[in-house]
N, C-alpha and C positions, 0 to 999 in steps of 0.2 A: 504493500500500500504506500503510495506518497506521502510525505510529512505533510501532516493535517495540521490545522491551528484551528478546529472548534469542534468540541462534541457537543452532541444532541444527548437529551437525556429524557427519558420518557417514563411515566409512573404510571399504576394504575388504583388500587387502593385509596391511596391521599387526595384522588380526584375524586372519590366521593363520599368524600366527608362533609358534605354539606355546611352549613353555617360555620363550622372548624376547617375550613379547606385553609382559607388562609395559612393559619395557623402552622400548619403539618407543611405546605409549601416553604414556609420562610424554615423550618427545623430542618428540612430536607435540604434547602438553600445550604444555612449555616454549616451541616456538617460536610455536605461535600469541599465546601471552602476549608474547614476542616483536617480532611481527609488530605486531601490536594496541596494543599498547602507548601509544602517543602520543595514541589516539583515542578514550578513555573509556569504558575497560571496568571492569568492577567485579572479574572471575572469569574461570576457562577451568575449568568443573568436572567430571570423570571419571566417566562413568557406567557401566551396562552397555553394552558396546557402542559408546557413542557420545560426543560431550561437548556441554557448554554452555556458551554464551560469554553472561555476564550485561554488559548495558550499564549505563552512569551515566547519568541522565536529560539530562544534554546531550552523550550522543556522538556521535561525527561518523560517521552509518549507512552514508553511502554511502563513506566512505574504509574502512570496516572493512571493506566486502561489496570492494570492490574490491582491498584489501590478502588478505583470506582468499583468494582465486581466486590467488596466487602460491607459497601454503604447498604446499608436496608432502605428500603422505599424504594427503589430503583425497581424498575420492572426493564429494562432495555438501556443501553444506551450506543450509539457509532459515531464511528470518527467521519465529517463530514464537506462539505463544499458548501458556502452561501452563495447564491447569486441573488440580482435584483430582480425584482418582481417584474421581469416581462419573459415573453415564451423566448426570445432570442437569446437573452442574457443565461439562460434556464439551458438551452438548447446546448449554450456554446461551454457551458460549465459542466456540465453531463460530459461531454466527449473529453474535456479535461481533467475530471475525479478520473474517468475509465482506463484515461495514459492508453500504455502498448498492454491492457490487460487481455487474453484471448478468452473465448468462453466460444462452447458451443451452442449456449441456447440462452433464452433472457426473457425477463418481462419488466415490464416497468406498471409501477405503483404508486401513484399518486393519490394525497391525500390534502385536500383544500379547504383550508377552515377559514382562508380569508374568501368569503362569497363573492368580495369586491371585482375578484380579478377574471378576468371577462372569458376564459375559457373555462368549460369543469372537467371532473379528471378524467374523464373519458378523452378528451380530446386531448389532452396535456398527453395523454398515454400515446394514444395513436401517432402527434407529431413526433416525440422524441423516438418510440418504437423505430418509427420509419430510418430517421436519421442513425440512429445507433444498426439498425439492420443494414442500411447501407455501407456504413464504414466498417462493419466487424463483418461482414457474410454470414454471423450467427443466424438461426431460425429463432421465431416465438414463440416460447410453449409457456401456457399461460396454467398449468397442473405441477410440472416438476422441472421447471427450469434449472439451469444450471448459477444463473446470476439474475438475482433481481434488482434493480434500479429502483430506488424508492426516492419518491420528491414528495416533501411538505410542502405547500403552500400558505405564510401564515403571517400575520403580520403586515410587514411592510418587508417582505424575504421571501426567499424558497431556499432548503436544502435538499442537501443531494446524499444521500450515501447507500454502498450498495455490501457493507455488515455491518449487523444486527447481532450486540457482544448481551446476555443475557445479564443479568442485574442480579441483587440477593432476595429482591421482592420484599414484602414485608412493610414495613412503618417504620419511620424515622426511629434511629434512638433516642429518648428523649422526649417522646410525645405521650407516654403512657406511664409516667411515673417510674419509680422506683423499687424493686421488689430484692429479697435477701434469698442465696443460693445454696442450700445446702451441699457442697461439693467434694466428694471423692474422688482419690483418682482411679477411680473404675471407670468404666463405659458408656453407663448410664445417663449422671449427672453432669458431664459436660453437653452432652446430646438436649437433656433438658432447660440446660443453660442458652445454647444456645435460641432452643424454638420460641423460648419465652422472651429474650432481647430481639426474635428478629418480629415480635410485637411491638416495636416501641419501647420496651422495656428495659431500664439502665439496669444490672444489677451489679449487687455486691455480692462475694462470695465469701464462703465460708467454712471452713474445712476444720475438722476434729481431728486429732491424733491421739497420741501415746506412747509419744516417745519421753522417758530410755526405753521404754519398754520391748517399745518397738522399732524400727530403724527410722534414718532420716525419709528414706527412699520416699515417702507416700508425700511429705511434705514434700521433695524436690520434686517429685513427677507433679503435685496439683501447682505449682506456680509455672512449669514448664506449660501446662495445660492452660491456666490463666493468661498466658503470654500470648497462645495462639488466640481464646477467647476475644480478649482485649483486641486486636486486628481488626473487630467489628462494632466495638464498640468507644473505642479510642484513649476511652482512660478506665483505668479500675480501682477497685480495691479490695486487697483479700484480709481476710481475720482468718489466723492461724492459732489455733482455741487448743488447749491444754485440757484433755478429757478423763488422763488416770487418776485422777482425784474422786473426780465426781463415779468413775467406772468403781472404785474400789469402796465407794460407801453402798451403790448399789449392789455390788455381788454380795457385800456384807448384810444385806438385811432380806435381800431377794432370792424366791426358788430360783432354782435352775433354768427350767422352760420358760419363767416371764422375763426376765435380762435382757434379752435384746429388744423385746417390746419398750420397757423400761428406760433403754440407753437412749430409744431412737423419741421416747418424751423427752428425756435429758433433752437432748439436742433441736429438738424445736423450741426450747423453752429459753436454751442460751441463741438460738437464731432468731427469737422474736426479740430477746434485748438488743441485740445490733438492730434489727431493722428501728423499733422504735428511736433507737440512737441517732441512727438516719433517716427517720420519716418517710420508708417504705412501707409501702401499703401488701405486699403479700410474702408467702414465702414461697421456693417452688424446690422441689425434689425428683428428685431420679426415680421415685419409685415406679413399679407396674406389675400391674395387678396378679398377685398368685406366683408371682415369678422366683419369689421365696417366701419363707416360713411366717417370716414378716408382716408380709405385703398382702396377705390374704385378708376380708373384707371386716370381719371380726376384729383384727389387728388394727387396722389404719383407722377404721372407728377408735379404737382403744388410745390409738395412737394422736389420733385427732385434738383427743378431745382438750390439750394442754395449752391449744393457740386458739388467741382471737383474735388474730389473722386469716385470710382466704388461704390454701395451701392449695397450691398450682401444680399440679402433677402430667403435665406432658406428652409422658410417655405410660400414660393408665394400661391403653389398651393397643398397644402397642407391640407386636411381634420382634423376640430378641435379634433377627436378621433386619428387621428393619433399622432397631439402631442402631446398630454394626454399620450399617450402610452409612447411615447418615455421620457415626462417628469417623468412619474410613473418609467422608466429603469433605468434613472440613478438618482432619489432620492431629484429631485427638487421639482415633484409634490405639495405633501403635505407644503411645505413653502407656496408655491405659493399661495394654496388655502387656507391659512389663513388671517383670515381679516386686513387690511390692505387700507389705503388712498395713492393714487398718487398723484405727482401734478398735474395728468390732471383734475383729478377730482375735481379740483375748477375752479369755472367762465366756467361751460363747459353749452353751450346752447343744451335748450330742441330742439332745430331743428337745427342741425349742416348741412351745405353746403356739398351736398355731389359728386356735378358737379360741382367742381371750376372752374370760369372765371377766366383764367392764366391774362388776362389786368388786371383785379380788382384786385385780389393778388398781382401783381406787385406796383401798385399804392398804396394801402395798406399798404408793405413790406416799399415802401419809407419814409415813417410818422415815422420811429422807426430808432433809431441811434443804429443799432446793434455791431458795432465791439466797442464802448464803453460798452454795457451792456454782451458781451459776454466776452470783456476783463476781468471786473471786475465778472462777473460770476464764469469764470477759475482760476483766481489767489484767489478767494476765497473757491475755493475748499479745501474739506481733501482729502487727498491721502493716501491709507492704503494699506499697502506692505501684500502680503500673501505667506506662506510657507508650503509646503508639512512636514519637518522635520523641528523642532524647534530650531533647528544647523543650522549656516549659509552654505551656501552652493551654488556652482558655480551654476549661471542661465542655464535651460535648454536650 
């Protein structure tokens, strides 16, 4: 492709959000400026419908096409040609994006939202067709072309471009509040992490351990996982939570089978103190459903019942290949499935409870002086700030 100096950027979600369209446009604006930033742009400018990101004559093309493909809201975006708004100026810019490109077959697609301009796209198709048919000797096949030619018409402009780079989809970060991430470095909760920021949603993370107990490994692999996460959300923040305290008063007064029921209240109770710290409105988890002893529906009730917070569970119903998939997409996988100790995995019973008696657990829950062991949990936390660019820079 020729060195381009505009993309088009095209959304679909933020465009109907009625009376908040605004809103979700200018958050979309902001972070691609954002995003972009480091790699010399000139502009991120609002159009009808869509935006334009204007380059400086030596920007770096391929870290922006690859930094845009992490923005959420983006539904599309290409690297493009403007001409003026007449079919001549339009005509002669078409044969100039094209260069010596060969193809054996084409259609051209035109889309006119300015009604002003005296041809519609039926005709726009037809004349450039002709023209580009004559200069290439390609045929038209208007079902499975080989090259499609696409012209906006919109404004006081026409663009031209003939790829279409797919986008993360989704809603701005940033438009949807705040919510706290329960995070392991299993497979799971990065996959849930992400589906829930490519809502709109900023989060914070938050991961339990047990080390001496148990090695650094789980701590290094979650912040190596963090690092990829943050890629799409631009800045973060993790709570790295100290949990064999609170683990060793519960095995101390708890059966066997209820323990990990137990551990996994612990920990929503010390993830609902961070969020309120930060004035996020949800929490959200890896869980899914039945997929361990846990997770079963008896459980998560039991488990529930210690937030009053929403708990945003993602991956409910969801097939373990499916999140493999989506872990393998965006580059957490392989962390995940490297070896690695939690802290659930000490004191965890060979026959864990998997029909919790909510009376028992309640009766249970009472023997354990939580908001001392959660205080001293959180305020013993590290907190580790994470950054897309190594220059400070305004939070998304």
């Amino acid at each position: 492709m020729h060195d381009f100096d505009q993309i088009i950027i095209h959304y679909h979600e933020v465009a109907l959000k009625g009376g908040n369209r605004d809103l979700f446009e200018k958050r979309l604006q902001r972070n691609i400026a954002a995003f972009l930033r480091p790699y010399g742009i000139h502009s991120v400018m609002r159009l009808r419908g869509r935006m334009i990101v204007s380059l400086n004559p030596h920007a770096n093309r391929q870290a922006i096409l690859d930094a845009l493909r992490r923005v959420f809201g983006i539904a599309y975006f290409a690297p493009i040609s403007l001409a003026e708004q007449n079919i001549e100026a339009i005509r002669s810019r078409v044969m100039e994006h094209l260069g010596d490109h060969r193809f054996e077959s084409f259609k051209v697609d035109t889309r006119r939202s300015q009604k002003a301009f005296p041809m519609n796209s039926m005709e726009v198709n037809r004349v450039i067709g002709a023209e580009v048919q004559a200069a290439s000797g390609a045929r038209v096949d208007l079902t499975h072309p080989e090259l499609t030619i696409n012209i906006e018409i919109f404004d006081n402009q026409a663009a031209i471009f003939t790829e279409k780079i797919a986008g993360a989809g989704g809603l701005p970060i940033g438009t949807g509040g705040r919510a706290v991430s329960l995070l392991s470095s299993g497979i799971d909760s990065p996959v849930a992490s992400f589906k829930i920021m490519k809502r709109g949603i900023q989060i914070i993370f938050v991961h339990f351990h047990s080390v001496p107990y148990t090695s650094m490994a789980s701590k290094e692999n979650v912040e190596r996982i963090v690092s990829i996460l943050n890629q799409y959300q631009y800045r973060s923040r993790l709570y790295l939570v100290p949990f064999l305290d609170y683990q060793q008063h519960i095995t101390s007064v708890v059966p066997a089978p209820y323990r990990v029921i137990m551990y996994r209240r612990a920990m929503l109770r010390m993830a609902e103190a961070v969020a309120h710290r930060h004035k996020a409105l949800a929490l959200v988890t890896g869980e899914n459903v039945a997929q361990v002893a846990s997770q079963t529906l008896p459980n998560l009730r039991a488990i529930n019942e210690v937030a009053s917070l929403p708990i945003l569970r993602p991956l409910a119903g969801d097939d373990k290949i499916e999140i493999i998939e989506k872990a393998r997409e965006i580059g957490t996988f392989e962390i995940s499935t490297a070896p690695y100790e939690d802290c659930c995995s000490l004191f965890v019973p060979g026959n864990p409870e998997t029909r919790a008696n909510l009376n028992m657990v309640r009766r249970l829950d009472a023997q354990i002086d939580h908001e001392t062991l959660v205080k001293k949990a959180i305020e013993s936390a590290e907190v580790k700030e994470f950054r897309l660019y190594e220059e400070d820079a305004e939070t998304v």
